[in-house]
N, C-alpha and C positions, 0 to 999 in steps of 0.2 A: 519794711526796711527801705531806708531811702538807696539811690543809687551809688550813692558818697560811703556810706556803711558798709553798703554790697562791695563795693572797691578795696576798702579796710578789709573786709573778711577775707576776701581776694589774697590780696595781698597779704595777710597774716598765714592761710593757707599754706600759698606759694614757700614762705618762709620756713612755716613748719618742718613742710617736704624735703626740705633742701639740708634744714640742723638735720632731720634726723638722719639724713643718706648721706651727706658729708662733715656732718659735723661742725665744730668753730673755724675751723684751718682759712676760709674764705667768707669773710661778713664783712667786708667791706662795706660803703653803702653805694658806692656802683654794681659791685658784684650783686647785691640783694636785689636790686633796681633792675638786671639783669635777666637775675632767677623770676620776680614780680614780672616782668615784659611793661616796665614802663621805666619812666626817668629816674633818676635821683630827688630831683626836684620833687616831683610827684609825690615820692616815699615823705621827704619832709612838709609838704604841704601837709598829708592827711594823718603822719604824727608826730610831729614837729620834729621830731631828731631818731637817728639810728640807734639808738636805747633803747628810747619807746616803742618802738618797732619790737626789737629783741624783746623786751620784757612781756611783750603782746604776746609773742610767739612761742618765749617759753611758758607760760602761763596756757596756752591754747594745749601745749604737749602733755603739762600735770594734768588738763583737766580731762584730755582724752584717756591718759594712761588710767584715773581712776574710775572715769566710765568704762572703762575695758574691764576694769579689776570688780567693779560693781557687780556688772553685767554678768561674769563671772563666776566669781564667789559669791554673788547672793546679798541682803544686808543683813544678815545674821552675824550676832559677834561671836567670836572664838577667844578661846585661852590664848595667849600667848604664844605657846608651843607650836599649836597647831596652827595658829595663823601664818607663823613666820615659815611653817610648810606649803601651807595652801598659795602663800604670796613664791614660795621659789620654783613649786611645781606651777605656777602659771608664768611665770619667766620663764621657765624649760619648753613652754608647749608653746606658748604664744609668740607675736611679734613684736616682744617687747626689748628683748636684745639689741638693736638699734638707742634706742628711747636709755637704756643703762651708760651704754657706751658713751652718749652724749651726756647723761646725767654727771659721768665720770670728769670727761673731761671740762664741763663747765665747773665741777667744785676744786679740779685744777687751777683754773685762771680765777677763780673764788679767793682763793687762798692766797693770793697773793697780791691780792688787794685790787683786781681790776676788776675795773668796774663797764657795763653793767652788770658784768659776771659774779660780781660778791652782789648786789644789794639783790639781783636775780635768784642766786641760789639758796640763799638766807630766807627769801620771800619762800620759795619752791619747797624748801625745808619744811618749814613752818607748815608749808600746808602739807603734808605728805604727812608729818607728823599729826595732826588733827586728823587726819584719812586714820593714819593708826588708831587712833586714841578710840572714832566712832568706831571701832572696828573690837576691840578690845574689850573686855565685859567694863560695865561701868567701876567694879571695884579694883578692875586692875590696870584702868587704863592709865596710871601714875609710870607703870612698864612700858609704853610708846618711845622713851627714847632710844632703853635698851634693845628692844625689839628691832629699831631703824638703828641703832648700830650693827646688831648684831647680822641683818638681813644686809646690809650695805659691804660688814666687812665679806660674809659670803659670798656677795656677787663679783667682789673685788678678785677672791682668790678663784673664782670658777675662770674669771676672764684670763688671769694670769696661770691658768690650769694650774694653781696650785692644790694641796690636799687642803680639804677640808674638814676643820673636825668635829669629832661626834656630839652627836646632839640628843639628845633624850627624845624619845617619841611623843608627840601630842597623846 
């Protein structure tokens, strides 16, 4: 790895750490350049603009969350049912409550057309849903969307401590 790359990673890192503990509230591209310990300048030199940056970085967070989730649960597919248990008993245990919270509020500024936040979460989608899909026995992986609603609207109401309802056992 050259030393230009090691800087990128650096920096991507740094980025990471910072969405997942604060959130969107401050991304400016001084503020990141800040959180990174070097310029602005710097940041746009090694990726041309504060998007690419972001999209780096949210990309760095899918690809940790499903190596967590791998790692995890195993590469064994599950029913439906049980997947979308396995997937919320390791949200309850794990340190993925951070990494939701964020997921949350980027598919906020998603929705509303800002961007990198829409072309970001649509990407992140996509692949979260393919995560589903290898996950899911092959005849039923066609269920991946309702599974990622259904897991989504869940964590939605855990965070708003509202009730949740019944689900049929795997």
């Amino acid at each position: 790895m050259t030393r230009s790359e090691e800087k990128r990673e650096a920096f991507v890192e740094a980025v990471v750490a910072h969405l997942v503990s604060e959130g969107l509230a401050d991304t400016g591209l001084r503020s990141l350049a800040r959180v990174c310990g070097t310029s602005d300048r710097m940041l746009i030199y090694h990726f041309g603009s504060k998007d690419a940056l972001l999209e780096q970085a949210f990309g760095a967070i899918v690809a940790g969350l499903t190596a967590q989730l791998d790692a995890l649960l195993g590469p064994r597919r599950r029913a439906p049912a049980r997947l979308l248990e396995d997937l919320l008993a390791a949200v309850d245990r794990g340190p993925f409550l951070p990494v939701v919270r964020l997921w949350f509020e980027l598919v906020g500024r998603a929705v509303t057309g800002e961007e990198p936040y829409r072309a970001s979460a649509r990407a992140l989608g996509e692949r979260w849903l393919a995560w589903i899909e290898a996950h899911l026995p092959r005849d039923r992986a066609d269920r991946a969307p309702e599974l990622f609603a259904t897991l989504e609207g869940t964590l939605m109401l855990r965070l708003l401590d509202l009730p949740e309802p019944e689900r049929p056992h795997a």
